[in-house]
CHARMM-style PDB file with segment names, atoms N, HN, CA, C and O in Angstrom:
ATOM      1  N   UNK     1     -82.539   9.031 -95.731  1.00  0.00      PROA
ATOM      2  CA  UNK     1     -82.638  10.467 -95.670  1.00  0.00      PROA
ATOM      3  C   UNK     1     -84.084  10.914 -95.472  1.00  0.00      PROA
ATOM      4  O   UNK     1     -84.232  11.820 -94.651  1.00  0.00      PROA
ATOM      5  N   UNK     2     -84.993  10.523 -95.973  1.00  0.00      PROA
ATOM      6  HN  UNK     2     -84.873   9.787 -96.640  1.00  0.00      PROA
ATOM      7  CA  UNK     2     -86.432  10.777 -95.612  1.00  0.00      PROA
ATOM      8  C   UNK     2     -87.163  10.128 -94.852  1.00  0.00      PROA
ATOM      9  O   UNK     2     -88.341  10.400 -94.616  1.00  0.00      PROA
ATOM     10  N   UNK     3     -86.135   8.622 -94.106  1.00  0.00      PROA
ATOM     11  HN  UNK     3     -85.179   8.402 -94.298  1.00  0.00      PROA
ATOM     12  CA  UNK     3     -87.316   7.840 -93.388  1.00  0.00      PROA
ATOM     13  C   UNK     3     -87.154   8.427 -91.912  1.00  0.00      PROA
ATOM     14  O   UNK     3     -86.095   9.021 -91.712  1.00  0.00      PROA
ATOM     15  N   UNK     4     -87.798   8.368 -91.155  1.00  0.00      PROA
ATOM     16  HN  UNK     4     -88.659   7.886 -91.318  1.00  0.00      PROA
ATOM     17  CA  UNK     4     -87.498   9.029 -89.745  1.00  0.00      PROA
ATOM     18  C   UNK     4     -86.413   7.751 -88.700  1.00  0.00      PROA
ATOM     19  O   UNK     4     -86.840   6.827 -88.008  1.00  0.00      PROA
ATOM     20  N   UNK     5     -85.142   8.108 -88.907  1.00  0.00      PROA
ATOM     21  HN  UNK     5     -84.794   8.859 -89.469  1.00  0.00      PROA
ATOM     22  CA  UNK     5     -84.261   7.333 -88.655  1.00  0.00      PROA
ATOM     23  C   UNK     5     -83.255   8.438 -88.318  1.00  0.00      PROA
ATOM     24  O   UNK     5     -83.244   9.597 -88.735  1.00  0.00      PROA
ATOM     25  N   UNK     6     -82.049   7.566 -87.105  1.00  0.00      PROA
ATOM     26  HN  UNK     6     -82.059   6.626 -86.767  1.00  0.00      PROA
ATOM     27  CA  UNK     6     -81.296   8.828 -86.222  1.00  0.00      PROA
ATOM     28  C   UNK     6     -79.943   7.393 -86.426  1.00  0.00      PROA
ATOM     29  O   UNK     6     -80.025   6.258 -86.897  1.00  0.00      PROA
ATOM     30  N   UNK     7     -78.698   8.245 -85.753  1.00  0.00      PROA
ATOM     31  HN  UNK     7     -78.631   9.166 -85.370  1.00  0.00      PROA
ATOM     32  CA  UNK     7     -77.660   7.717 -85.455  1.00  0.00      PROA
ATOM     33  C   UNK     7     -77.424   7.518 -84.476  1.00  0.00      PROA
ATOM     34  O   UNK     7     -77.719   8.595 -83.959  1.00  0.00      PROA
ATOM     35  N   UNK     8     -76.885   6.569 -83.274  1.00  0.00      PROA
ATOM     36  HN  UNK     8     -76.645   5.694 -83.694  1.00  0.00      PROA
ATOM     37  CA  UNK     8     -76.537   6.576 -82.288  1.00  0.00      PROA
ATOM     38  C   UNK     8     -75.107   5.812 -81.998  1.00  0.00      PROA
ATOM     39  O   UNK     8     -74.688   4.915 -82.730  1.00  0.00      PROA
ATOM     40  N   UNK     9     -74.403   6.299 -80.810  1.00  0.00      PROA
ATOM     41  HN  UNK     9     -74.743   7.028 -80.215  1.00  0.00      PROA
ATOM     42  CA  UNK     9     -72.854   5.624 -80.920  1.00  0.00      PROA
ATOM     43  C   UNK     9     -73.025   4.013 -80.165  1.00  0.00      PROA
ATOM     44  O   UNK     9     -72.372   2.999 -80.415  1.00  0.00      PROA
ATOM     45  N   UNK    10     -74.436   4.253 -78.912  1.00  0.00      PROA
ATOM     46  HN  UNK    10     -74.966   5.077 -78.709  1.00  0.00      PROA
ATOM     47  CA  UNK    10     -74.676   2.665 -78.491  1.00  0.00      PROA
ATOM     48  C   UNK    10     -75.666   2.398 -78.504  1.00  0.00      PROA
ATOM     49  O   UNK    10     -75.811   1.340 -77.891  1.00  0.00      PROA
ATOM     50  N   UNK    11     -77.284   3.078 -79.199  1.00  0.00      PROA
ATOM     51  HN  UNK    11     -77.167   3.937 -79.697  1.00  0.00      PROA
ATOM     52  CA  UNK    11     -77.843   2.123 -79.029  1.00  0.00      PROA
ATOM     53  C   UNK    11     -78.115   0.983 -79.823  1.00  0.00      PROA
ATOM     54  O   UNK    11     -77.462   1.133 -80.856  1.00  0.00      PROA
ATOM     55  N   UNK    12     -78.875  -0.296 -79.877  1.00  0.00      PROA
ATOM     56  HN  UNK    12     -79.406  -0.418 -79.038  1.00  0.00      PROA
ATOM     57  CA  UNK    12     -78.387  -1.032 -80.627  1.00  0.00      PROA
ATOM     58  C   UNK    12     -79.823  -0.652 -81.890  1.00  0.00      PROA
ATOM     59  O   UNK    12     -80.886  -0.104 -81.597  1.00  0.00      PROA
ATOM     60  N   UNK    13     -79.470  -1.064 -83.051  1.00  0.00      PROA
ATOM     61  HN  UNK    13     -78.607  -1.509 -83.289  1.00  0.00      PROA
ATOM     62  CA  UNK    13     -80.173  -1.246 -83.989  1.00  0.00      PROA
ATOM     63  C   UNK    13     -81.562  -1.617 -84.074  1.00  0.00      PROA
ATOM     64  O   UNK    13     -81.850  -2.760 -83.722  1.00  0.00      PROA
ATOM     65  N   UNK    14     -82.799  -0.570 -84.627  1.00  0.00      PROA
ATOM     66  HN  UNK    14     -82.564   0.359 -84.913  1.00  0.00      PROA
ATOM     67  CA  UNK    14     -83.682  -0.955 -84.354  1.00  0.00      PROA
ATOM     68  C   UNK    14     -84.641  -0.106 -83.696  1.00  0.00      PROA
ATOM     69  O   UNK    14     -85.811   0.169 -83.959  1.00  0.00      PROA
ATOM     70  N   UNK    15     -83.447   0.421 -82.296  1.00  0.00      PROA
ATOM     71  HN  UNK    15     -82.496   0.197 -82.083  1.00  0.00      PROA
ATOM     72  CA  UNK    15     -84.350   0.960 -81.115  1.00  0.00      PROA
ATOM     73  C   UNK    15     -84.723   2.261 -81.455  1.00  0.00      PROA
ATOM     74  O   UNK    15     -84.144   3.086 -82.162  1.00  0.00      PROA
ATOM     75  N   UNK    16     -86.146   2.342 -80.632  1.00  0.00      PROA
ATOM     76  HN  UNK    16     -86.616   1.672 -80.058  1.00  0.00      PROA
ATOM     77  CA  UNK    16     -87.254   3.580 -81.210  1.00  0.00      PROA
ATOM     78  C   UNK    16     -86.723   4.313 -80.262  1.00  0.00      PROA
ATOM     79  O   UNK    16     -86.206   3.610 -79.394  1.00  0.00      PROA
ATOM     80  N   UNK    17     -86.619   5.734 -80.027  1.00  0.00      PROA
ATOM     81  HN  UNK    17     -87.039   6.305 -80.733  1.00  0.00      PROA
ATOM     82  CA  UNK    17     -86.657   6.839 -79.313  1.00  0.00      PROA
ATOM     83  C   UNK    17     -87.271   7.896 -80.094  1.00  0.00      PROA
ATOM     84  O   UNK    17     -87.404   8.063 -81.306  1.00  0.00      PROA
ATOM     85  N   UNK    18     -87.576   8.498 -79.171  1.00  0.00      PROA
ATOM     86  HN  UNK    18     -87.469   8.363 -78.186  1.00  0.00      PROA
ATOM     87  CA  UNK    18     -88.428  10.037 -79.349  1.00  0.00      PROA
ATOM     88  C   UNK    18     -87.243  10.884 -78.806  1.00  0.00      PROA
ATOM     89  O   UNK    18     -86.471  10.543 -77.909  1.00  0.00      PROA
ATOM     90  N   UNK    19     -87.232  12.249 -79.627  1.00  0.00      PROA
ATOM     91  HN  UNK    19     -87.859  12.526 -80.355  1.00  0.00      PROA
ATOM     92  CA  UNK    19     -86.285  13.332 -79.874  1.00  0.00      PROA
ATOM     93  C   UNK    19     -86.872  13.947 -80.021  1.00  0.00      PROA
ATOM     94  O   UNK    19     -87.709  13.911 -80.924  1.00  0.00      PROA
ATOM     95  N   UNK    20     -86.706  14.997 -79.048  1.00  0.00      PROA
ATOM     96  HN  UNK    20     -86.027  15.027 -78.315  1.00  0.00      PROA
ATOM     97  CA  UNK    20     -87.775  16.681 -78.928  1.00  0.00      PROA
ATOM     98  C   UNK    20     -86.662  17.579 -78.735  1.00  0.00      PROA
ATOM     99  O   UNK    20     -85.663  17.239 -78.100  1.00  0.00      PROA
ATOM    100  N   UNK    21     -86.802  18.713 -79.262  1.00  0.00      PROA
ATOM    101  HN  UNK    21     -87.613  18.989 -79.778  1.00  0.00      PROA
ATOM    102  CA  UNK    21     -86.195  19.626 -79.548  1.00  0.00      PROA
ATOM    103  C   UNK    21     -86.470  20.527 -78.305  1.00  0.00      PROA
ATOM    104  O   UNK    21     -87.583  20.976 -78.031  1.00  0.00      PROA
ATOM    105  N   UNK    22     -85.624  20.688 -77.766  1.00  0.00      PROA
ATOM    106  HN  UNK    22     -84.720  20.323 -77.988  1.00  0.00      PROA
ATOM    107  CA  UNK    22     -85.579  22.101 -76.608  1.00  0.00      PROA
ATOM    108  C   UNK    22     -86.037  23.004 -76.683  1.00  0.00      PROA
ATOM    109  O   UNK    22     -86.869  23.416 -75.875  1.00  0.00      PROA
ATOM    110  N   UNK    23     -85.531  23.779 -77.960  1.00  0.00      PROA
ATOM    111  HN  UNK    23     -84.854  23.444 -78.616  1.00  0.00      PROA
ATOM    112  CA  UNK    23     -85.745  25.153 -78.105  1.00  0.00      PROA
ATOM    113  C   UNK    23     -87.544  24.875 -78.799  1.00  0.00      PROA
ATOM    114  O   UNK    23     -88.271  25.838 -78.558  1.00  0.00      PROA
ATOM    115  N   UNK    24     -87.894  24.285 -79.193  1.00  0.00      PROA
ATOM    116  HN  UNK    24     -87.304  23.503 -79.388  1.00  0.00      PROA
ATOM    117  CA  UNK    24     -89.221  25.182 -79.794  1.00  0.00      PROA
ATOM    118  C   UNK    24     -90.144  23.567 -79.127  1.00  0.00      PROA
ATOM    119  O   UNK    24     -91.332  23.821 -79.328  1.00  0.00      PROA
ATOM    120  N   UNK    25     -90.069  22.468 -78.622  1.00  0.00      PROA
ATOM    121  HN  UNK    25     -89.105  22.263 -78.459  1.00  0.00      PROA
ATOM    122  CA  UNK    25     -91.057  21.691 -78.037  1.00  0.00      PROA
ATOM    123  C   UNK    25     -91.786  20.460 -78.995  1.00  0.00      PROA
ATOM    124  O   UNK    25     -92.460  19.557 -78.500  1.00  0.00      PROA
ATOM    125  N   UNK    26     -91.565  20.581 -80.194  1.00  0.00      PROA
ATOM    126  HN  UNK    26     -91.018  21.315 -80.597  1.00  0.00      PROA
ATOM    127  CA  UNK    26     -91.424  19.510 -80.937  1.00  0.00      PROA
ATOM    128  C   UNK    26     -90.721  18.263 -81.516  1.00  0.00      PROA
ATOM    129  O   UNK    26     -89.625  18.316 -82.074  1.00  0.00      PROA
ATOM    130  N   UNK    27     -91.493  17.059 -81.323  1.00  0.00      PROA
ATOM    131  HN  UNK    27     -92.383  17.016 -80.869  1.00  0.00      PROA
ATOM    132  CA  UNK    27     -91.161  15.515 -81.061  1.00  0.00      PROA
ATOM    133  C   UNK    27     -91.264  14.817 -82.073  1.00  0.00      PROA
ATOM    134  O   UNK    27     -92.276  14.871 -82.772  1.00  0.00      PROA
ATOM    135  N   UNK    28     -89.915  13.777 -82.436  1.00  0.00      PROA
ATOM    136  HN  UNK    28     -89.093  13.733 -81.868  1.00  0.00      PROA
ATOM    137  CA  UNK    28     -90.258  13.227 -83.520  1.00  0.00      PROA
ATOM    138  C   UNK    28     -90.173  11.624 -82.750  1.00  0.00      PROA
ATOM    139  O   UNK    28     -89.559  11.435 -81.700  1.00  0.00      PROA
ATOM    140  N   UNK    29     -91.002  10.422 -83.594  1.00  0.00      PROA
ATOM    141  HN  UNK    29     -91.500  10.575 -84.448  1.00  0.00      PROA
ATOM    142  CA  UNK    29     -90.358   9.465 -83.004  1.00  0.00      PROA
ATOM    143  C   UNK    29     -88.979   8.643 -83.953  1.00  0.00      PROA
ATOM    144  O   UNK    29     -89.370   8.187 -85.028  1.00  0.00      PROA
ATOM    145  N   UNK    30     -87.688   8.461 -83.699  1.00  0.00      PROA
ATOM    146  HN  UNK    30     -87.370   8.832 -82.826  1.00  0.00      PROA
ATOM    147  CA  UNK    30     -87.255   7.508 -85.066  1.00  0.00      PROA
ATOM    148  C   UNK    30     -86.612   6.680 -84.561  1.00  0.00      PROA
ATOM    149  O   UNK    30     -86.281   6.686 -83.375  1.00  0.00      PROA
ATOM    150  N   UNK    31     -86.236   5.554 -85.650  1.00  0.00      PROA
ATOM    151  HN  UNK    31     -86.505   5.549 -86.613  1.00  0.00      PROA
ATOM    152  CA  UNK    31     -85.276   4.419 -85.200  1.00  0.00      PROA
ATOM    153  C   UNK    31     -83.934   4.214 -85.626  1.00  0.00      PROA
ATOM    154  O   UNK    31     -83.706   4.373 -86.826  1.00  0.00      PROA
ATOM    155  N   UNK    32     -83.014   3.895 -84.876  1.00  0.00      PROA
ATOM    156  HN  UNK    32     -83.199   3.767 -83.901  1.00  0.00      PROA
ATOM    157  CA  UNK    32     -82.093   3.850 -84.539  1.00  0.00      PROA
ATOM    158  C   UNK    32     -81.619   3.116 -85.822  1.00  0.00      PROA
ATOM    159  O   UNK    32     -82.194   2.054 -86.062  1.00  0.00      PROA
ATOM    160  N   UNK    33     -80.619   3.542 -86.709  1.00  0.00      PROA
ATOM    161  HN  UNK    33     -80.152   4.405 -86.514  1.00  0.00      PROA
ATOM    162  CA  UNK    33     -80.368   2.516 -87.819  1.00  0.00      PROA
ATOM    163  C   UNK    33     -78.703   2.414 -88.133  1.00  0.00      PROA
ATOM    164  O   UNK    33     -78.123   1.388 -88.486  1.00  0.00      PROA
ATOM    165  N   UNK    34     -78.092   3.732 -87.916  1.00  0.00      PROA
ATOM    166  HN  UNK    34     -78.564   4.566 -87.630  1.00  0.00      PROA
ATOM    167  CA  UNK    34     -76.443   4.368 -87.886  1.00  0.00      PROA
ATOM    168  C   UNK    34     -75.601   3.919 -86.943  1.00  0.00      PROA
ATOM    169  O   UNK    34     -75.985   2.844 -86.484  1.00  0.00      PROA
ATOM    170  N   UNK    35     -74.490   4.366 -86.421  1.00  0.00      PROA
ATOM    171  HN  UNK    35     -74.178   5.239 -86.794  1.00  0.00      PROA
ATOM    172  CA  UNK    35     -73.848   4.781 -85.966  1.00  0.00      PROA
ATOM    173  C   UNK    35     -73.138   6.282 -86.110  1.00  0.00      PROA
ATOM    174  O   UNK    35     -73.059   6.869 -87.189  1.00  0.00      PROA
ATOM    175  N   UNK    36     -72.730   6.706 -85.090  1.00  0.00      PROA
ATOM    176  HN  UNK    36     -72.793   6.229 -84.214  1.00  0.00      PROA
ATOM    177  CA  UNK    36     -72.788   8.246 -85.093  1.00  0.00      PROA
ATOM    178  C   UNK    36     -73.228   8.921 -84.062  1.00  0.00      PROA
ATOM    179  O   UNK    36     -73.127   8.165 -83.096  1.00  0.00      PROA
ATOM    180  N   UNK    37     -73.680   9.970 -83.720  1.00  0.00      PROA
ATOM    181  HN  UNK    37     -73.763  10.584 -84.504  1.00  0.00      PROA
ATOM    182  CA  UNK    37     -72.136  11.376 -84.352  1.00  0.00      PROA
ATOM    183  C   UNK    37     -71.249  10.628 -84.054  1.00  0.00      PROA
ATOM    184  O   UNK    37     -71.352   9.521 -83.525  1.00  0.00      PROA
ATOM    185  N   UNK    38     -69.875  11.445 -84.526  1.00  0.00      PROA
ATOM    186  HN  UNK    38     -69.791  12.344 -84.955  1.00  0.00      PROA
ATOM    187  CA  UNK    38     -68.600  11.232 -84.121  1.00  0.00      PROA
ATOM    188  C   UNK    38     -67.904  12.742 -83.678  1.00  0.00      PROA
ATOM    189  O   UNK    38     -66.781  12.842 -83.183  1.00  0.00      PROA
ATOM    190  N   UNK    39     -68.961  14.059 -84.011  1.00  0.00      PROA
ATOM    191  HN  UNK    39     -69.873  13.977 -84.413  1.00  0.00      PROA
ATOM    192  CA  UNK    39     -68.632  15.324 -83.868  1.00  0.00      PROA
ATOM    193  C   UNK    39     -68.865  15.547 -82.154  1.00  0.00      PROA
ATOM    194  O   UNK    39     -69.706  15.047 -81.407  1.00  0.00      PROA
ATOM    195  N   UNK    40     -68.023  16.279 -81.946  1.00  0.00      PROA
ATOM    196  HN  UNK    40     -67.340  16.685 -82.553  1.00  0.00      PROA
ATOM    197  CA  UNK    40     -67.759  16.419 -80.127  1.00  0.00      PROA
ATOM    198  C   UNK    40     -68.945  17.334 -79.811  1.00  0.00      PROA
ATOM    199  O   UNK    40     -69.269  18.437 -80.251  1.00  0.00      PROA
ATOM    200  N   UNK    41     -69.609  16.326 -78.696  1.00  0.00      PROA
ATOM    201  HN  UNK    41     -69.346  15.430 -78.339  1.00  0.00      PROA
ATOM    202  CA  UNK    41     -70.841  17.285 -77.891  1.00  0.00      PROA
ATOM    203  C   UNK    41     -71.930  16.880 -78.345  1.00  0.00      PROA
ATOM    204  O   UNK    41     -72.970  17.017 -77.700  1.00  0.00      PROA
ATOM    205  N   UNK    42     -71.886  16.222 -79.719  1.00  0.00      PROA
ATOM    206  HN  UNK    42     -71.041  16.111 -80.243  1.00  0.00      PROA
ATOM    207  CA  UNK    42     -73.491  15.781 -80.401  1.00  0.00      PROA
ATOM    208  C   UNK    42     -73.913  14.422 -79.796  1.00  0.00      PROA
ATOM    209  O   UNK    42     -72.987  13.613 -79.738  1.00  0.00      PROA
ATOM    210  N   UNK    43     -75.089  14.002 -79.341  1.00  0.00      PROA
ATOM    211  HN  UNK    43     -75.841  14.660 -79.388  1.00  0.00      PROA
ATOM    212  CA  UNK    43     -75.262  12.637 -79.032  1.00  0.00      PROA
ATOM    213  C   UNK    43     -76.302  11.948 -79.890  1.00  0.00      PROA
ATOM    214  O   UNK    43     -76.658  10.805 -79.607  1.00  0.00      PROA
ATOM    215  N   UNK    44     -76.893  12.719 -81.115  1.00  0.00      PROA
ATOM    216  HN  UNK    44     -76.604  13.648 -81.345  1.00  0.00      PROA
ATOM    217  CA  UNK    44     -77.577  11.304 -82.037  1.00  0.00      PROA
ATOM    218  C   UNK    44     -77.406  12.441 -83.285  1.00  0.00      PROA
ATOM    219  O   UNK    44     -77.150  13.606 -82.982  1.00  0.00      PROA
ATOM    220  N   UNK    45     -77.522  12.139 -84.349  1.00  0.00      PROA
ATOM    221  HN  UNK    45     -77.730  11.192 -84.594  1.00  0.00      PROA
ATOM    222  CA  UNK    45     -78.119  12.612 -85.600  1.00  0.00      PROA
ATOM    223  C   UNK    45     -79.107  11.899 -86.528  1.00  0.00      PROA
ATOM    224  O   UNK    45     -78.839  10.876 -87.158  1.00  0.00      PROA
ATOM    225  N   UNK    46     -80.053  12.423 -86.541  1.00  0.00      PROA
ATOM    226  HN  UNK    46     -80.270  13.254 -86.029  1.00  0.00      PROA
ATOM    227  CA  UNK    46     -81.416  12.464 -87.175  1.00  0.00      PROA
ATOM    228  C   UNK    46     -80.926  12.382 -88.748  1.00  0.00      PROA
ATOM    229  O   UNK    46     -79.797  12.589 -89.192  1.00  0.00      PROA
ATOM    230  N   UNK    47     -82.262  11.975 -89.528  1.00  0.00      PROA
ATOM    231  HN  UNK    47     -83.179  11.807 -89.167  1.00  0.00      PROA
ATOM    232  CA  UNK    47     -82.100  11.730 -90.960  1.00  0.00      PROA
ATOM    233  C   UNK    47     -83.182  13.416 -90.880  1.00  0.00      PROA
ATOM    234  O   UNK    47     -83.769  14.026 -89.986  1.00  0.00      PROA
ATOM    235  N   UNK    48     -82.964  13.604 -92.366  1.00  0.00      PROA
ATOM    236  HN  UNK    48     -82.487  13.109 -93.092  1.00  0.00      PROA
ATOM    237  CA  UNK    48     -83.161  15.040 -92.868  1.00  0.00      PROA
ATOM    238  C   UNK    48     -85.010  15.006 -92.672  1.00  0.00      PROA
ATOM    239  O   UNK    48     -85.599  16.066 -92.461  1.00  0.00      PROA
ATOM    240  N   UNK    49     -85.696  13.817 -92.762  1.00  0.00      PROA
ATOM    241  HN  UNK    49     -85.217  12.956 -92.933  1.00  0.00      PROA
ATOM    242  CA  UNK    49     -87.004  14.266 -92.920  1.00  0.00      PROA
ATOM    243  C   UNK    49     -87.260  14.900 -91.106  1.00  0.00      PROA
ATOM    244  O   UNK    49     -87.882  15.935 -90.870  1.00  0.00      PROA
ATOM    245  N   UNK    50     -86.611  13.984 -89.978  1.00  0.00      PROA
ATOM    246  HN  UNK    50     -86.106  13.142 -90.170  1.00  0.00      PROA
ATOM    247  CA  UNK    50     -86.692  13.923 -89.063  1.00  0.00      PROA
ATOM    248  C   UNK    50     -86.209  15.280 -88.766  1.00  0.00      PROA
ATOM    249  O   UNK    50     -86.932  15.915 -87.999  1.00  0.00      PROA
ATOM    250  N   UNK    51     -85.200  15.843 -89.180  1.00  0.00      PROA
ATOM    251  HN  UNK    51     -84.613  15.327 -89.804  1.00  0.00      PROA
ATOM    252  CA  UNK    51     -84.963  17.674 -88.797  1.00  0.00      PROA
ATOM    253  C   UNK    51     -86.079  18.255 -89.275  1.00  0.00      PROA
ATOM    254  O   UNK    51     -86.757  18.745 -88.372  1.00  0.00      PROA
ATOM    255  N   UNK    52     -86.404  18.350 -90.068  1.00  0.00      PROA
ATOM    256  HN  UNK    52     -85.853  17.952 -90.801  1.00  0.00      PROA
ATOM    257  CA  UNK    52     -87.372  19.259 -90.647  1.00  0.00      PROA
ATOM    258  C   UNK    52     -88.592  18.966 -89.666  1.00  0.00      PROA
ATOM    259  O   UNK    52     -88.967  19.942 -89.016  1.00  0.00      PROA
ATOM    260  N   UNK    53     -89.110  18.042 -89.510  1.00  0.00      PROA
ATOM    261  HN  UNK    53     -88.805  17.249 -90.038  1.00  0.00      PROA
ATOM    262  CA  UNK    53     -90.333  17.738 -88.068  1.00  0.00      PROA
ATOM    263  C   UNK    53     -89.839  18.145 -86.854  1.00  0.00      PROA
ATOM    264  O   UNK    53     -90.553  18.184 -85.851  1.00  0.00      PROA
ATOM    265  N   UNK    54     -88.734  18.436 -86.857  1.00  0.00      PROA
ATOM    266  HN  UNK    54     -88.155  18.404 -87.672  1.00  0.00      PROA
ATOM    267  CA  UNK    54     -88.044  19.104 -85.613  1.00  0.00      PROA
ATOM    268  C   UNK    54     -87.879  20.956 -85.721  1.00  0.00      PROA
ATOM    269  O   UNK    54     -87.342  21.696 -84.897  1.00  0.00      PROA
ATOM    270  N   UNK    55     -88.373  21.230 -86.687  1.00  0.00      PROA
ATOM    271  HN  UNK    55     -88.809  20.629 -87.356  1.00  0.00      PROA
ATOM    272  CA  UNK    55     -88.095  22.348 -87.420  1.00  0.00      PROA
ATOM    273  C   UNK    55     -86.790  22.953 -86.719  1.00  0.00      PROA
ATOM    274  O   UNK    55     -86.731  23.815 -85.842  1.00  0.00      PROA
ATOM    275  N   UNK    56     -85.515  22.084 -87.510  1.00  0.00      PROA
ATOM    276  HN  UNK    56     -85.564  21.383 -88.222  1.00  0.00      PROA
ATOM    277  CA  UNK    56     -84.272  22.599 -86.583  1.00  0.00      PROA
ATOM    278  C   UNK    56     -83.174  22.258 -88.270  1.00  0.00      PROA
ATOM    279  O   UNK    56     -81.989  21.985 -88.077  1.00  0.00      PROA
ATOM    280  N   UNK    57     -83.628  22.305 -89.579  1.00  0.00      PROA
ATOM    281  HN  UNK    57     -84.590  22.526 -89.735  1.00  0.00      PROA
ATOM    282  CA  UNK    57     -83.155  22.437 -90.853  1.00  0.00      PROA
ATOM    283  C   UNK    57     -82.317  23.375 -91.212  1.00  0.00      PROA
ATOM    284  O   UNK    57     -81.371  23.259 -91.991  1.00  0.00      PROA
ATOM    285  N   UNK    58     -82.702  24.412 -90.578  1.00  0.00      PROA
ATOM    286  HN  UNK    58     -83.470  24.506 -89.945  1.00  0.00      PROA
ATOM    287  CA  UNK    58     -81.958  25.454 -91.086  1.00  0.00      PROA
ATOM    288  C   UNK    58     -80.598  26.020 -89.948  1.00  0.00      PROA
ATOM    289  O   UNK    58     -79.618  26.735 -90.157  1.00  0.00      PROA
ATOM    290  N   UNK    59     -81.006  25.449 -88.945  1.00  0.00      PROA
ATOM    291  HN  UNK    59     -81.802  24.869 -88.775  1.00  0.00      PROA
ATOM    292  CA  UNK    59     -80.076  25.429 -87.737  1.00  0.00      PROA
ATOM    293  C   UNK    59     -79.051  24.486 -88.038  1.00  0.00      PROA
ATOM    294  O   UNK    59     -77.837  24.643 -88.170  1.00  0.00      PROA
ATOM    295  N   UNK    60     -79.646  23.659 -88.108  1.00  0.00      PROA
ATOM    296  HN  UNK    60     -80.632  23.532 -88.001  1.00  0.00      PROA
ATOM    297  CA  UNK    60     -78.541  22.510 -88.287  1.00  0.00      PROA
ATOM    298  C   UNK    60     -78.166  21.422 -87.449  1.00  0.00      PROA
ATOM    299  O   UNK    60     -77.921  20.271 -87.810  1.00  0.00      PROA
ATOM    300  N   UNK    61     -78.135  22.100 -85.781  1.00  0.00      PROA
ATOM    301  HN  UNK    61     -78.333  23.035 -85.487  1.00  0.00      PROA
ATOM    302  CA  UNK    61     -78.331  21.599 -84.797  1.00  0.00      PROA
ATOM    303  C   UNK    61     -79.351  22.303 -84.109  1.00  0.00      PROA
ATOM    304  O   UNK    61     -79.900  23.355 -84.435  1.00  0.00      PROA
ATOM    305  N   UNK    62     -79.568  21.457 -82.933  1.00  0.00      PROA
ATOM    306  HN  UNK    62     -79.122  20.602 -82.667  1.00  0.00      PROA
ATOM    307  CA  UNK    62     -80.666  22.067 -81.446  1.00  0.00      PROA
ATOM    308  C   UNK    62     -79.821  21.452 -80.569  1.00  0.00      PROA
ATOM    309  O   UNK    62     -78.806  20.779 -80.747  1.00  0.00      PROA
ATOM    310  N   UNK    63     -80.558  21.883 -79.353  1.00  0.00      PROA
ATOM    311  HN  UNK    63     -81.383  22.429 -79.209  1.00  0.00      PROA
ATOM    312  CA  UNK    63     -80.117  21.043 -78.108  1.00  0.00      PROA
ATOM    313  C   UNK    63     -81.952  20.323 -77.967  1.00  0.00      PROA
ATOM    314  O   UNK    63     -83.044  20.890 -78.019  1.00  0.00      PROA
ATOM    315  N   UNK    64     -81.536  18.762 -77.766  1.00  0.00      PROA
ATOM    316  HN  UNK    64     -80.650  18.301 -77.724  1.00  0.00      PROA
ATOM    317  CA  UNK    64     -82.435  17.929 -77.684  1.00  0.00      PROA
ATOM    318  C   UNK    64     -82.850  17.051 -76.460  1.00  0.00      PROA
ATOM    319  O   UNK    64     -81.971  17.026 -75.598  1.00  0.00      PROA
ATOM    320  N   UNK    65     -83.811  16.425 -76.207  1.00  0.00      PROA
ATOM    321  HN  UNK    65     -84.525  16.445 -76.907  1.00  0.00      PROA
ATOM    322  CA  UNK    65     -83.634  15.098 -75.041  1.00  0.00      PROA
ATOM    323  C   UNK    65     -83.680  14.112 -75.850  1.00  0.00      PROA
ATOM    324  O   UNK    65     -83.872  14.296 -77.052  1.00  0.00      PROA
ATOM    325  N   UNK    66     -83.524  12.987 -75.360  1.00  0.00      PROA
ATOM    326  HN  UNK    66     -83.368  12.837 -74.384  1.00  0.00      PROA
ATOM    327  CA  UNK    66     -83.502  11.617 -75.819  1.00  0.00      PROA
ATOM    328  C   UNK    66     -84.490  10.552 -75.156  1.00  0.00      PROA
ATOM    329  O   UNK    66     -84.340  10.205 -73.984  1.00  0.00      PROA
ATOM    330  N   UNK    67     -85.415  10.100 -75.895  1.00  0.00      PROA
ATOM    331  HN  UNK    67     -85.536  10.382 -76.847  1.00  0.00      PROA
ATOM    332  CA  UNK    67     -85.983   9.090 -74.442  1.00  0.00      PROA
ATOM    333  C   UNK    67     -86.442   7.548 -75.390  1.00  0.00      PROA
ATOM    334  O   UNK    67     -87.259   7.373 -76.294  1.00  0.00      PROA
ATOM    335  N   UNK    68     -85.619   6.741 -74.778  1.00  0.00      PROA
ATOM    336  HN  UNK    68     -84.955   6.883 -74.044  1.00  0.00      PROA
ATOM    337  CA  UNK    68     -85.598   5.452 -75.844  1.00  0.00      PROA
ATOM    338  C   UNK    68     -87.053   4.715 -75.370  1.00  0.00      PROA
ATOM    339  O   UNK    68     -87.089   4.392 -74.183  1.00  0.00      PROA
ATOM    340  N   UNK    69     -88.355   4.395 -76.256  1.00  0.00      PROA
ATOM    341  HN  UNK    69     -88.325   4.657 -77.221  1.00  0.00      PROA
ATOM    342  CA  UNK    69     -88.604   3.940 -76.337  1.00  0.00      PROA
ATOM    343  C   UNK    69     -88.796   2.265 -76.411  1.00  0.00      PROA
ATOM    344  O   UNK    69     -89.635   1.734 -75.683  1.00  0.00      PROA
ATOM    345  N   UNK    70     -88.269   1.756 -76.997  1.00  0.00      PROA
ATOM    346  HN  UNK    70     -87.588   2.188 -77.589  1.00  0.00      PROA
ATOM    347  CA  UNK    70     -88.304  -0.039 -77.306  1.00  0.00      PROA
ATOM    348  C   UNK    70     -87.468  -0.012 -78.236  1.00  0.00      PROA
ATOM    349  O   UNK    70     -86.964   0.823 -78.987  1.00  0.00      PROA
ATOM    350  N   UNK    71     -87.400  -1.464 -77.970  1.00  0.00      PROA
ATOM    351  HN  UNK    71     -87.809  -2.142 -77.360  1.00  0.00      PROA
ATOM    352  CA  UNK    71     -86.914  -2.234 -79.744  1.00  0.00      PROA
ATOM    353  C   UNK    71     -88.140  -2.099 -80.375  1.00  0.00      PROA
ATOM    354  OT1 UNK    71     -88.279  -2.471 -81.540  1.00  0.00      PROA
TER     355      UNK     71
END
């Protein structure tokens, strides 16, 4: 919940991506540790420290990009 870590449905375990938020232009980097969403239309979910660096907490969601870094 506080480490900067996201869910993804394929990527594999491990892998770093950066997640920037659309609406306001701020980037977090985290790693891939879940599986998940399973909610229709979402394609990763972030751990809670990682929203809040996204300042998207109180939203709940954003619309985001995705750009995978490495293992």
């Amino acid at each position: 919940m506080n480490d900067l870590t996201a869910a993804h449905r394929t990527l594999r375990f491990g892998t770093r991506v950066r997640v920037t938020n659309l609406s306001n232009g701020r980037e977090v980097v985290v790693r891939v540790n879940d599986r998940g969403p399973y909610s229709g239309g979402r394609v990763i979910d972030v751990s809670r420290e990682a929203a809040v660096r996204l300042e998207m907490i109180e939203a709940g969601v954003a619309p985001v990009r995705v750009e995978v870094l490495g293992e």
